[in-house]
Backbone bond lengths (Angstrom), bond angles and torsions (degrees), N, CA, C in turn:
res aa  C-N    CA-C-N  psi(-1)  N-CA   C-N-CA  omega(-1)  CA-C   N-CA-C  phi
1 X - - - 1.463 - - 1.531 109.35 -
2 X 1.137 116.92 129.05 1.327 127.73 -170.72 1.440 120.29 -123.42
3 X 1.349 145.44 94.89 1.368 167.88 -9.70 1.306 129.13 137.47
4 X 1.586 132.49 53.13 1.398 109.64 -173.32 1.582 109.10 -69.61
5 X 1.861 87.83 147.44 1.302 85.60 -172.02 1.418 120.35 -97.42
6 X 1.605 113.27 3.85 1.371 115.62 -179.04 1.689 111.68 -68.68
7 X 1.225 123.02 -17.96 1.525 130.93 -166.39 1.669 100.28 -77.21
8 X 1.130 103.55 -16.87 1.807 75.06 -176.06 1.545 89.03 -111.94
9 X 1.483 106.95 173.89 1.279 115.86 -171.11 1.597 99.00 -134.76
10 X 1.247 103.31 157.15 1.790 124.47 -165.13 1.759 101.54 -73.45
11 X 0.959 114.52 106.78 1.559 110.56 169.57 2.197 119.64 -38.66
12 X 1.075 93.75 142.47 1.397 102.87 -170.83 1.657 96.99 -74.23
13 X 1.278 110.76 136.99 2.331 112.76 -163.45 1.488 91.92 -142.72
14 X 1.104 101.03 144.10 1.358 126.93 145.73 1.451 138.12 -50.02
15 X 1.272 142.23 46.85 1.409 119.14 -128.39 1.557 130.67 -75.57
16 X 0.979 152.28 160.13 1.280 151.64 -121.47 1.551 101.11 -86.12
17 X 1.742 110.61 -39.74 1.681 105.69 164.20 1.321 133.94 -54.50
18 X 1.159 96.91 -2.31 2.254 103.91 -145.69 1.449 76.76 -142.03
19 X 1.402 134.22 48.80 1.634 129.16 168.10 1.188 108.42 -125.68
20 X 1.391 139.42 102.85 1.514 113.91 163.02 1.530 144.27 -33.79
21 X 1.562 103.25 -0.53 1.352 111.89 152.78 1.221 130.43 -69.16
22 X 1.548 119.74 -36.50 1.315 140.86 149.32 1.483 121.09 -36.93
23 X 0.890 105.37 -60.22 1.597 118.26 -168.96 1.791 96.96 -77.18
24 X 1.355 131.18 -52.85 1.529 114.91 161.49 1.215 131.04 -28.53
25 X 1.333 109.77 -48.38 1.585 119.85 -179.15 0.983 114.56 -79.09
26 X 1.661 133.27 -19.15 1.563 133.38 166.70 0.940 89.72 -68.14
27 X 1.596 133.48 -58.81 1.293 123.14 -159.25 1.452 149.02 -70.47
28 X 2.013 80.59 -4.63 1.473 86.55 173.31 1.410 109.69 -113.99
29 X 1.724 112.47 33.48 1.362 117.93 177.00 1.490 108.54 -95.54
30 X 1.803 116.21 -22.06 1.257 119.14 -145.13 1.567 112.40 110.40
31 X 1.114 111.68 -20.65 1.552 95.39 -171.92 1.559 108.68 -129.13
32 X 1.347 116.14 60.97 1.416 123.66 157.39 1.801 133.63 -13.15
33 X 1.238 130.27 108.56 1.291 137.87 -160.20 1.810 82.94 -84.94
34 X 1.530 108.98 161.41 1.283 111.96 -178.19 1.722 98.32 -127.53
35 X 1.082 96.41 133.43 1.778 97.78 -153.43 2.104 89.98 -115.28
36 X 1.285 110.24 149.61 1.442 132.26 -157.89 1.606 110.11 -132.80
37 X 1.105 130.49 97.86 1.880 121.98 156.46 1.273 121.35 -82.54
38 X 1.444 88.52 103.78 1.611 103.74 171.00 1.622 127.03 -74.31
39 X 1.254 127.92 -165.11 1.446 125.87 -178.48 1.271 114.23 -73.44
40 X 1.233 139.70 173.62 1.136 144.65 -149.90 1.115 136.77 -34.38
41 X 1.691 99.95 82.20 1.658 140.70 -133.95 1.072 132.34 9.39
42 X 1.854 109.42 52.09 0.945 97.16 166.58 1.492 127.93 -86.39
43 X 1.247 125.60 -179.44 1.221 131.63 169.03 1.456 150.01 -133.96
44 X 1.351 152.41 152.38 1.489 134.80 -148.57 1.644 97.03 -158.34
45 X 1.473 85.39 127.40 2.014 81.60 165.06 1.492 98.09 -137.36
46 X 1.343 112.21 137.89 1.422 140.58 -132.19 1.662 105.59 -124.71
47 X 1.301 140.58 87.79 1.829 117.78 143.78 0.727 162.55 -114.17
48 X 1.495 113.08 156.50 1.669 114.79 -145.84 1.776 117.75 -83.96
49 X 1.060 154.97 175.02 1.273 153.83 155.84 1.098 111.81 -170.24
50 X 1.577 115.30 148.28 1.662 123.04 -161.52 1.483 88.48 -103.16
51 X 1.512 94.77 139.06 1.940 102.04 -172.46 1.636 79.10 -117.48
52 X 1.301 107.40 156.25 1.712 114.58 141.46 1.100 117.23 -96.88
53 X 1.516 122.42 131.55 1.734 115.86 37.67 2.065 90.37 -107.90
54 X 1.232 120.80 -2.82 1.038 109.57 -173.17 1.635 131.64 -61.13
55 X 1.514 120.56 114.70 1.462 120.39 -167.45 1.444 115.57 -78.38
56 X 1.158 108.52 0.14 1.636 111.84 153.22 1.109 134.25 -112.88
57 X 1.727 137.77 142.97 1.458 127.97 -170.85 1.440 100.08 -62.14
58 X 1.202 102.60 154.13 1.927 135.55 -170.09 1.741 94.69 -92.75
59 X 1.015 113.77 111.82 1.526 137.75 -167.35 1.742 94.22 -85.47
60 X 1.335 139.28 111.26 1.896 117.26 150.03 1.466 98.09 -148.85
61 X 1.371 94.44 155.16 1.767 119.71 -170.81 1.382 85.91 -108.05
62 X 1.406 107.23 147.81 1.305 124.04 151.43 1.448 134.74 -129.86
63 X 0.929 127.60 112.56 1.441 130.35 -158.50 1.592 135.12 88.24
64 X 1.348 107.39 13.64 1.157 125.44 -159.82 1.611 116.11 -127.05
65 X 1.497 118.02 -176.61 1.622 123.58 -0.99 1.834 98.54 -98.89
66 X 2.067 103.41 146.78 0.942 82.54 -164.82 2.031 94.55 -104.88
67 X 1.388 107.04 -173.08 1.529 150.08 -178.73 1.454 128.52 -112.78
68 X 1.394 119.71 105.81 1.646 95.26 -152.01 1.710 83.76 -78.60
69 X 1.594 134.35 5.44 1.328 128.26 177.26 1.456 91.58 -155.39
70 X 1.729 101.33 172.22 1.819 122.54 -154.74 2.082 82.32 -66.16
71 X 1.391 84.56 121.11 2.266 83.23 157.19 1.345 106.68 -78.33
72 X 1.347 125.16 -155.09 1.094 155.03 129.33 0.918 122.83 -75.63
73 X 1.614 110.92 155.45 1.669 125.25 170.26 1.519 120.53 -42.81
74 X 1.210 82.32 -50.51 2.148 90.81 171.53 1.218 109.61 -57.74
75 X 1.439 104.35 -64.25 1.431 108.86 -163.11 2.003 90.11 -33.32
76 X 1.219 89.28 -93.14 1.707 115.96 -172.13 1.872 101.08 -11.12
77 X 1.147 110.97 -78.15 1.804 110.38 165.44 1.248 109.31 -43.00
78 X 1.254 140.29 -74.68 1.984 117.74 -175.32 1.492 97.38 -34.49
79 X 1.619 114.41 -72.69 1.278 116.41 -156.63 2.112 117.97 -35.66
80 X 1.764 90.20 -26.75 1.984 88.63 -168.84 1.483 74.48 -90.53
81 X 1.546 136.74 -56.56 1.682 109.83 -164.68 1.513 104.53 -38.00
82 X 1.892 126.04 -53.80 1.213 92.07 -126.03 1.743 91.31 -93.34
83 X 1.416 123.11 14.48 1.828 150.35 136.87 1.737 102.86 -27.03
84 X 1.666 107.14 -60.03 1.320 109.89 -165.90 1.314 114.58 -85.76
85 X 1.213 102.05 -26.64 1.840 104.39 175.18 1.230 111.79 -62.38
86 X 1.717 114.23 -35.19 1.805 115.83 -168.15 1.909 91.17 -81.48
87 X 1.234 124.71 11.55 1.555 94.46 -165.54 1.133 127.61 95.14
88 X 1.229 110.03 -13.52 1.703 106.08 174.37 1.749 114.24 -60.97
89 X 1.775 89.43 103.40 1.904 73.48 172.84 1.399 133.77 -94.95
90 X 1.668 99.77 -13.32 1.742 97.43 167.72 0.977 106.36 -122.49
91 X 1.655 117.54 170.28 1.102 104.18 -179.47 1.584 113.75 -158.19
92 X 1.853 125.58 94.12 1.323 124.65 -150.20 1.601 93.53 -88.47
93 X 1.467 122.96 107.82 0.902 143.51 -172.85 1.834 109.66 -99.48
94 X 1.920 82.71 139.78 1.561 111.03 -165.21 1.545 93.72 -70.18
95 X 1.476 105.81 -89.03 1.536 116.14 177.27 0.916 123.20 -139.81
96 X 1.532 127.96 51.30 1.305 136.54 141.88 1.574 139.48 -34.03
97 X 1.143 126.27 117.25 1.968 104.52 -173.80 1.740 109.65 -74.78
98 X 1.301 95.70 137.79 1.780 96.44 -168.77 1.691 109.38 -51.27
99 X 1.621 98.03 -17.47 2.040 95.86 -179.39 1.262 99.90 -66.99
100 X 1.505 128.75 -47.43 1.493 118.59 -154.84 1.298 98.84 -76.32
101 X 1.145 159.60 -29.19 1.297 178.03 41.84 1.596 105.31 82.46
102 X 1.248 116.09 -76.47 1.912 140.71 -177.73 2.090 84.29 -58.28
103 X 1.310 111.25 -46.48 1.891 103.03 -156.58 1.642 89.24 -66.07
104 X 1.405 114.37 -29.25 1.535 105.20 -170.96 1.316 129.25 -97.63
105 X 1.533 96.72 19.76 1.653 121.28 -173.24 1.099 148.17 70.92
106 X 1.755 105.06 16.79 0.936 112.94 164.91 1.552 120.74 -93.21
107 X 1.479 122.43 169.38 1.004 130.22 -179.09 1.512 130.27 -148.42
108 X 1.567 124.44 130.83 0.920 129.00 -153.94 1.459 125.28 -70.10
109 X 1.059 119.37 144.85 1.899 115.71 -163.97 1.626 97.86 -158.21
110 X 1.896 130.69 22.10 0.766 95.28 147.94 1.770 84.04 -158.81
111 X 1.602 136.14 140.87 1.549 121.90 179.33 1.514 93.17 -59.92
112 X 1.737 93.39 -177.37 1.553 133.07 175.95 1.092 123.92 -46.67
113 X 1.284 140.83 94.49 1.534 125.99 179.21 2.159 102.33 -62.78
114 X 1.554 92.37 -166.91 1.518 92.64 179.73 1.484 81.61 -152.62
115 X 1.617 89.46 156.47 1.622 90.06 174.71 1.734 98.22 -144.86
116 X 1.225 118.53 -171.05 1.755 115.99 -161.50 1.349 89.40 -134.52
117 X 1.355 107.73 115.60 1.733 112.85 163.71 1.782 118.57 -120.99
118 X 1.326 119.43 153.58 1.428 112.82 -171.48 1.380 83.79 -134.08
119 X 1.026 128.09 162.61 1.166 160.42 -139.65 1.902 107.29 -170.96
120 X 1.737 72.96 98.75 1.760 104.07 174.35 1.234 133.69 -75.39
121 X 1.369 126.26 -7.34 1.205 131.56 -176.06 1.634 132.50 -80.44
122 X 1.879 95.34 14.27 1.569 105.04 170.94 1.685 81.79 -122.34
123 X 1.668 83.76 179.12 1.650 89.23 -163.26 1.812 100.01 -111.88
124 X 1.417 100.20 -169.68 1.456 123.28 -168.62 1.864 106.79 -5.45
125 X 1.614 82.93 -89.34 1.204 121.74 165.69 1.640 127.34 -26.38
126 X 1.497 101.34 -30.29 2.077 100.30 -177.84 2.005 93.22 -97.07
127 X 1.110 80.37 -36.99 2.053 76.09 177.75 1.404 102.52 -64.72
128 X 1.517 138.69 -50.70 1.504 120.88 -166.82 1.579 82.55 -60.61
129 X 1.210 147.59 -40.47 1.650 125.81 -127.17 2.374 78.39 -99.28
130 X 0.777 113.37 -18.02 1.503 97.21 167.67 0.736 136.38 -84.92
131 X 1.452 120.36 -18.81 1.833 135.88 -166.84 1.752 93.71 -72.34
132 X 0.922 107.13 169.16 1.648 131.77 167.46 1.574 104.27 -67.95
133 X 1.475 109.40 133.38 1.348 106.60 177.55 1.818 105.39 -64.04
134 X 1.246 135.21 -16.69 1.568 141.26 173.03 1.691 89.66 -72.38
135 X 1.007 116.39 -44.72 1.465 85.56 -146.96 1.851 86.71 -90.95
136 X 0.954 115.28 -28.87 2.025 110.08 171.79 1.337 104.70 -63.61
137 X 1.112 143.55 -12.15 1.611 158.27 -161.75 1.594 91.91 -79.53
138 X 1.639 110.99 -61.36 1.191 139.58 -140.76 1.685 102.17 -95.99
139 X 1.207 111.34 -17.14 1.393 111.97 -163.54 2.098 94.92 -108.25
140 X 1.550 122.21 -24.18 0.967 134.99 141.17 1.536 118.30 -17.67
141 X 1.338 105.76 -67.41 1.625 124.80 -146.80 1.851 88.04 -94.03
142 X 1.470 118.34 -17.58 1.316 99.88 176.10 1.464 109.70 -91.44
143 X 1.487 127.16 -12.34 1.558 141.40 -170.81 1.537 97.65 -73.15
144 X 1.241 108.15 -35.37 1.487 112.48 -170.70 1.326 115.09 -103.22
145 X 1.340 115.22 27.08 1.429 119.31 -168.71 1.466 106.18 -117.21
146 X 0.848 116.72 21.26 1.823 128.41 177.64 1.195 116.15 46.18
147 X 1.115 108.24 45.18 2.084 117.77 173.67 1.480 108.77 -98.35
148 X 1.356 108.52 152.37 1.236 135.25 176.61 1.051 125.69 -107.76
149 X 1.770 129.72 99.34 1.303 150.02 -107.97 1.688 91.04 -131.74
150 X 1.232 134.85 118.92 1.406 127.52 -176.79 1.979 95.32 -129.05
151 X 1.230 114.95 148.50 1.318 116.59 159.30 1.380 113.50 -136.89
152 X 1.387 125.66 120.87 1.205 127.23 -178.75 1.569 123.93 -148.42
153 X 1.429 134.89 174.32 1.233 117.63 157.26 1.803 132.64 -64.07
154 X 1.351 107.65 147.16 1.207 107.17 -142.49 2.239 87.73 -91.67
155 X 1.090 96.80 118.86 1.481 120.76 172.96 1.142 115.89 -68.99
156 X 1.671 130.66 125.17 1.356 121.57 176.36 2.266 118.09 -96.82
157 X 1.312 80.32 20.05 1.403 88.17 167.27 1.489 125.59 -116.31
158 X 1.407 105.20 -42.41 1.341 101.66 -169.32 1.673 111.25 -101.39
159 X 1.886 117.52 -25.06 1.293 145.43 130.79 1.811 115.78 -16.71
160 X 0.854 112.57 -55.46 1.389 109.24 -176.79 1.161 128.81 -9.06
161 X 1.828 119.82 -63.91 1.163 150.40 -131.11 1.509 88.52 -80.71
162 X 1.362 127.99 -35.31 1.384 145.69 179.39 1.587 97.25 -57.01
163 X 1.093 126.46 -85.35 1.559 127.35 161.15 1.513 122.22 -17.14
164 X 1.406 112.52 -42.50 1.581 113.19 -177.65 1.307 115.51 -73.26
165 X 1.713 107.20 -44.05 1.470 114.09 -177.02 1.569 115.84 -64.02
166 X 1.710 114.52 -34.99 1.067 107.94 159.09 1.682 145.97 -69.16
167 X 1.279 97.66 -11.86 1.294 118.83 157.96 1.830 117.41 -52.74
168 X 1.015 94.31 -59.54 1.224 122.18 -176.01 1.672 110.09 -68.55
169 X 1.280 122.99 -45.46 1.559 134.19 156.89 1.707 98.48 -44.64
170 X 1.034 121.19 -74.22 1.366 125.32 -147.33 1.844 102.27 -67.39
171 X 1.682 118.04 -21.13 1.221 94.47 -169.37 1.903 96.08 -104.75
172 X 1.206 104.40 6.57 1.777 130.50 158.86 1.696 107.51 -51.87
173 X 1.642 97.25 -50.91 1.462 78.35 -150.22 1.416 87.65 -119.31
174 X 1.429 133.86 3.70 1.183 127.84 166.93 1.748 125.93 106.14
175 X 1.281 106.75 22.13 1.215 121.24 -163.29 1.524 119.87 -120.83
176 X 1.350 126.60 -173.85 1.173 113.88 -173.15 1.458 104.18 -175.31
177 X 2.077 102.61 109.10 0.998 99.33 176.83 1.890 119.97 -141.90
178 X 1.220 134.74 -166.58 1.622 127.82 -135.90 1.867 86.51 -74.53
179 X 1.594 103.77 139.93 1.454 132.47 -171.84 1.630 93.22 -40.60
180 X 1.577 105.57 141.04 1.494 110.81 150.67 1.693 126.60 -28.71
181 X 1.476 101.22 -60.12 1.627 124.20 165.02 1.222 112.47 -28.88
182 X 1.314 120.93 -49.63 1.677 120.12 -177.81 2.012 105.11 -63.52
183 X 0.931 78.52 -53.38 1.871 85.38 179.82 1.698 108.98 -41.47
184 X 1.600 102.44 -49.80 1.168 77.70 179.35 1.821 133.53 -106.98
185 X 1.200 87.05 -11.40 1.574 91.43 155.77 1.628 102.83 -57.07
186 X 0.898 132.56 -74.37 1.645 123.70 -167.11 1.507 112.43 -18.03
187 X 1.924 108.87 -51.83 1.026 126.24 -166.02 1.198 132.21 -75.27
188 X 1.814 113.24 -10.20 1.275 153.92 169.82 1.424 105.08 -60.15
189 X 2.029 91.65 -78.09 1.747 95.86 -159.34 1.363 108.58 -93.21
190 X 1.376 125.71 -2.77 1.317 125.24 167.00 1.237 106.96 -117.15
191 X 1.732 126.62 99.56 1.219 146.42 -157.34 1.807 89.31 -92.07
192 X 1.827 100.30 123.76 1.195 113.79 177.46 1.357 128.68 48.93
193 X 1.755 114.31 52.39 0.817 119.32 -169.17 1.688 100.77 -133.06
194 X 1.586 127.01 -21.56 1.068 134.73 176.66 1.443 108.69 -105.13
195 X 1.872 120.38 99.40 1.027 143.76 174.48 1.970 111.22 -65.83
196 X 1.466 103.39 131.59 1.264 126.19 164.92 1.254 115.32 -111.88
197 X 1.733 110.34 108.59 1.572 106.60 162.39 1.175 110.74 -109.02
198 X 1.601 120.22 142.59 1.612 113.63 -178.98 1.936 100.88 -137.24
199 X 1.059 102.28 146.79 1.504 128.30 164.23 1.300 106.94 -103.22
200 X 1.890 100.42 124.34 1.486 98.20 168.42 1.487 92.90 -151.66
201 X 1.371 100.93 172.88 1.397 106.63 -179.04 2.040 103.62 -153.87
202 X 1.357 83.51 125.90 1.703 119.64 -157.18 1.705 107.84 46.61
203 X 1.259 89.02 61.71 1.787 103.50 166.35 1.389 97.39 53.70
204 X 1.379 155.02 22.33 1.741 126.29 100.19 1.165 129.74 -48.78
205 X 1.227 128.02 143.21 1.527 122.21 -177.56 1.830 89.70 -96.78
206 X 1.257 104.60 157.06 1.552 134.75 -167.15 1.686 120.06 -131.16
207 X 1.322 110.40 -6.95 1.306 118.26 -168.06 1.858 111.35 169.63
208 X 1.281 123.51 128.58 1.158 123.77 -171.93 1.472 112.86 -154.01
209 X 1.596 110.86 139.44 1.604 106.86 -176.23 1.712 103.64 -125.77
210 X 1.168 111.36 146.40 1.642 111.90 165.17 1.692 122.33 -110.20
211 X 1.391 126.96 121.84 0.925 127.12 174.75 1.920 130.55 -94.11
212 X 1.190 111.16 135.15 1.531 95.93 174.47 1.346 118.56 -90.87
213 X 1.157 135.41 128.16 1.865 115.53 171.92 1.186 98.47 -101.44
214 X 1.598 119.29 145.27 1.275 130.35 160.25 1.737 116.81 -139.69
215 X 1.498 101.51 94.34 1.456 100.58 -177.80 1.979 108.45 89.25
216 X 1.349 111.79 -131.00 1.546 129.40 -160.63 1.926 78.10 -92.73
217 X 1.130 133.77 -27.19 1.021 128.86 -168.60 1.704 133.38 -106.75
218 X 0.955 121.36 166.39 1.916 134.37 168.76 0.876 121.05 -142.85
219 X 1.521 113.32 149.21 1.490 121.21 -158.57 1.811 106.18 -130.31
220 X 1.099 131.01 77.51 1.872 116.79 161.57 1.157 111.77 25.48
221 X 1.188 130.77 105.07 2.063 91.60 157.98 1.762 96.20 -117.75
222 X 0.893 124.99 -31.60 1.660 127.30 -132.45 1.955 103.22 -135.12
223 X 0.729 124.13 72.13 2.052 111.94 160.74 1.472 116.44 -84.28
224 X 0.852 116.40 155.34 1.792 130.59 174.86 1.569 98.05 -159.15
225 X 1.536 108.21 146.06 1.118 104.14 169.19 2.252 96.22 -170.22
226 X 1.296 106.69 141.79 1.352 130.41 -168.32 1.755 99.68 -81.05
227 X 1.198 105.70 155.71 1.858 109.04 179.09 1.649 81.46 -45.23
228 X 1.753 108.74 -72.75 1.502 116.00 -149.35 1.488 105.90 -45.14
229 X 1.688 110.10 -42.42 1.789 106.56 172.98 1.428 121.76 -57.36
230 X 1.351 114.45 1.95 1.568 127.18 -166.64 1.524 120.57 -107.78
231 X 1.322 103.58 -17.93 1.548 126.38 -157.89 1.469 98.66 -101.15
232 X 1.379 115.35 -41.98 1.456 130.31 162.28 1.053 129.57 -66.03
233 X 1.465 117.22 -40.54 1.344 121.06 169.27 1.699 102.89 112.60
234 X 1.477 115.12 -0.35 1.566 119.74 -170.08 1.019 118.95 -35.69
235 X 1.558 119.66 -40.72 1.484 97.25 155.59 1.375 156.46 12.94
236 X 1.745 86.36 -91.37 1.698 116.50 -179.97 1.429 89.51 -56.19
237 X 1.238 123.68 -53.70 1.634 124.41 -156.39 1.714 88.17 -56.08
238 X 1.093 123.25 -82.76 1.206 117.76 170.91 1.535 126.54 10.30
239 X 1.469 106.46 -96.99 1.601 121.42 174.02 1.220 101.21 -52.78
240 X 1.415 142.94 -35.38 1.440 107.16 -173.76 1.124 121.86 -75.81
241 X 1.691 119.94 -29.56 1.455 124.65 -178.39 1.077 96.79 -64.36
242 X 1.727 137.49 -68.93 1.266 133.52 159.81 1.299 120.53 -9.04
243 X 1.462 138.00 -60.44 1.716 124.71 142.03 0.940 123.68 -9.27
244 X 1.486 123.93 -70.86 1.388 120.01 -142.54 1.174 100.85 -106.10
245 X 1.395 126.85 -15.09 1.475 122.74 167.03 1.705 125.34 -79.88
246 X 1.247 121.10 -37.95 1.381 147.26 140.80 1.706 108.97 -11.40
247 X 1.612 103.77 -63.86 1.718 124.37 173.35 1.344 105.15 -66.81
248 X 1.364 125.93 -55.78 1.603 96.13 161.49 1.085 157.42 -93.62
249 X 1.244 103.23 16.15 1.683 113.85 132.49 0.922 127.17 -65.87
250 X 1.646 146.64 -8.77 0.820 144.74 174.65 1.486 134.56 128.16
251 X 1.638 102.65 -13.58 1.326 131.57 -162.56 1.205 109.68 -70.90
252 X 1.523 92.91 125.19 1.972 81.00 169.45 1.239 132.43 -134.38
253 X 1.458 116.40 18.93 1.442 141.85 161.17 1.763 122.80 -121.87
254 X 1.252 102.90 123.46 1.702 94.95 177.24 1.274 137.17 -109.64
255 X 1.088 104.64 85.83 2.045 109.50 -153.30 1.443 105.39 -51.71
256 X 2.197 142.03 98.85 0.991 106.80 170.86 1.450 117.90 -115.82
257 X 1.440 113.90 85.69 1.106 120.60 -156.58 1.249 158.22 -6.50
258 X 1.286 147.79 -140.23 1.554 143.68 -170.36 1.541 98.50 -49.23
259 X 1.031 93.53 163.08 1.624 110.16 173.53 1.297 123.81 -152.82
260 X 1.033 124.82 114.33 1.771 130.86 -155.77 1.882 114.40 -142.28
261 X 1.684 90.13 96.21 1.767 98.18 177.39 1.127 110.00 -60.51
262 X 1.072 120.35 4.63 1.324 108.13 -170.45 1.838 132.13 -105.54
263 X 1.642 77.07 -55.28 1.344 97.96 175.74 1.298 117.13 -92.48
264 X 1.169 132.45 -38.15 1.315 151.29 135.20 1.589 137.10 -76.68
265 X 1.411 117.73 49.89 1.624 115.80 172.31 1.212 124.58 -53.05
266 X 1.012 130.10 -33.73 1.490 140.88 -176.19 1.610 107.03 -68.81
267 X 0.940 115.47 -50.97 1.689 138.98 -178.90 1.846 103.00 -67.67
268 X 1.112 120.52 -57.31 1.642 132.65 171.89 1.686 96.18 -62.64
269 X 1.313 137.23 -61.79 1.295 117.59 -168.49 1.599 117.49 -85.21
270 X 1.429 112.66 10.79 1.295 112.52 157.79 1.755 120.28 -94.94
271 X 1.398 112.84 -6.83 1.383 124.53 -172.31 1.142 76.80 -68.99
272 X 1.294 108.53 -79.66 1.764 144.19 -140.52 1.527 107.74 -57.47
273 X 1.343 99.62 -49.15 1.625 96.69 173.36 2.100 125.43 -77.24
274 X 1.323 81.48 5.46 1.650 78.55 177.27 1.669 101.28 -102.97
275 X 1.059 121.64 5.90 1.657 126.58 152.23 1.714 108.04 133.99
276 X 1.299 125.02 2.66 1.699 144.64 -143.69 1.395 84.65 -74.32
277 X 1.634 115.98 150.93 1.476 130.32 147.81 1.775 105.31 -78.39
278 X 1.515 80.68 161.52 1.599 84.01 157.91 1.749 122.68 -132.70
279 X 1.205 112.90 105.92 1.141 138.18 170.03 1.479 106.23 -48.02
280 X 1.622 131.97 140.31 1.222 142.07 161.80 1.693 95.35 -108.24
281 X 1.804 113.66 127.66 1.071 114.08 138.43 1.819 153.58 -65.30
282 X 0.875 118.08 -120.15 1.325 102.91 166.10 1.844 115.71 -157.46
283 X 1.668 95.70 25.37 1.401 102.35 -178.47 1.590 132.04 77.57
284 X 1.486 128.79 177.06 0.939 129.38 168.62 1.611 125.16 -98.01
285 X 1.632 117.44 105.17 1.892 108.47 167.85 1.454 120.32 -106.53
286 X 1.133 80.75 147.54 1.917 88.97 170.73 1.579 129.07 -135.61
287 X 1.094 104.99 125.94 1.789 116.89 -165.45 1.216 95.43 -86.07
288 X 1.700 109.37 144.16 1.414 118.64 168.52 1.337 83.43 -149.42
289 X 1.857 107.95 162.10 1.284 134.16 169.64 0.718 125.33 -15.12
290 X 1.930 106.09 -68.73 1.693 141.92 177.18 1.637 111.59 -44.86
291 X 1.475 94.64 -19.83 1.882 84.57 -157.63 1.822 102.80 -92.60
292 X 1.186 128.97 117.52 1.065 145.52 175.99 1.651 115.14 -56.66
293 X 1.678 105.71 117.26 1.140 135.37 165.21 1.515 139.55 -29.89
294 X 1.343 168.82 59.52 1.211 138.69 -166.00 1.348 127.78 -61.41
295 X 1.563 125.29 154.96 1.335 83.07 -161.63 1.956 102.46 -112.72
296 X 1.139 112.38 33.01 1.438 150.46 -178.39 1.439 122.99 174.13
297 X 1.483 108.02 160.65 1.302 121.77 -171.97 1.782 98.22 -124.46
């Protein structure tokens, strides 16, 4: 079965910053997100951090602000004024237009990231027919590789080890991403909401992914995977069960984050080839004093 994939379109999500699932798990770290209702409902959750030399906390949104439907132009402009009035000084924007943004004085200091979303709401069968014939090739050779495929909620006791190895990945390969701590606070105050899938073979695990759910939606957070999980491809095995289990829960968007040809090809053509859109965000702004106001849009 053969599939264009431009015909379907990415379900409208919540994203994992701008979720009150999010903001629980800050909040039960100590560091409480400060959440905002904007105009025609929209909404913003906001955090703060004390920079030096600055004597006030450092205000930035990320992913935001969202709309559970399209606003208006106004709407969207009050909503960043009344962003700039509280202090918000940056602001990594979902899908904002860079005019309404520049009229309200902010200004841009970093382009668009992109991120990879799939869209769960067809079954088994329409995801193999989108993936890349490489990457269905590949996900084949891990089905037949005699692993033992578990999906469950993700445990902060016996789970861990998943957290460590990635620890250990990230200062491997040089990168830097959200604290162990978040993982498991999530997993705390939002009971059965952060999914563990693992590949193992004769009860070692070989490859393991963590998922966040928030709402109609899920978000990537976590891969690990062993040479031997590599050789197989456990992975793929991974995310696909992760698919189809995800969908029956209910899920029907799959946030799998950033995506970078550049710096990461290997990482981007494994999103992409397991069937993912690619979403454009709306970049990085930042308000200062200096930067001049409009006084309508």
């Amino acid at each position: 079965m053969k599939i264009d994939q431009s015909t379907f379109q990415t379900p409208h999500h919540q994203p994992l910053q701008q979720h009150p699932h999010f903001a629980a798990a800050l909040s039960g770290m100590g560091q409480p997100m400060t959440s905002y209702f904007l105009p025609e409902d929209g909404s913003a959750q906001v955090f703060s951090r004390q920079l030096w030399p600055l004597r006030k906390p450092f205000k930035m949104m990320s992913r935001g602000p969202f709309w559970p439907t399209p606003p208006s132009e106004k709407a969207q402009f009050d909503a960043v004024c009344m962003l700039r009035d509280e202090n918000v000084r940056m602001i990594n924007a979902e899908d904002v237009a860079p005019a309404i943004l520049t009229a309200a004085g902010y200004r841009q200091i970093m382009t668009p990231a992109s991120v990879a979303v799939m869209d769960l709401r067809h079954g088994p069968d329409v995801r193999r027919a989108l993936m890349s014939i490489k990457w269905r090739n590949a996900l084949r050779k891990a089905e037949s590789a005699d692993l033992r495929i578990s999906t469950r909620s993700y445990q902060n006791t016996t789970d861990k080890w998943l957290l460590d190895e990635d620890e250990k990945q990230q200062a491997a390969r040089g990168y830097r991403a959200l604290p162990a701590a978040v993982t498991q606070a999530y997993s705390v105050m939002n009971k059965g909401q952060a999914i563990i899938v693992t590949a193992s073979r004769v009860a070692v695990p070989i490859a393991a992914m963590i998922f966040l759910r928030h709402g109609s939606a899920a978000t990537y957070h976590i891969g690990w995977t062993s040479d031997e999980g590599r050789d197989c491809n456990a992975h793929n095995l991974c995310l696909a069960t992760a698919m189809d289990s995800l969908q029956d829960l209910g899920t029907d968007v799959l946030d799998l984050g950033s995506i970078d040809t550049v710096m990461s090809p290997g990482i981007a053509r494994f999103k992409l080839g397991a069937g993912a859109h690619v979403k454009t965000l709306g970049g990085t702004w930042l308000h200062l004093g200096c930067f001049r106001n409009s006084a309508s849009y």
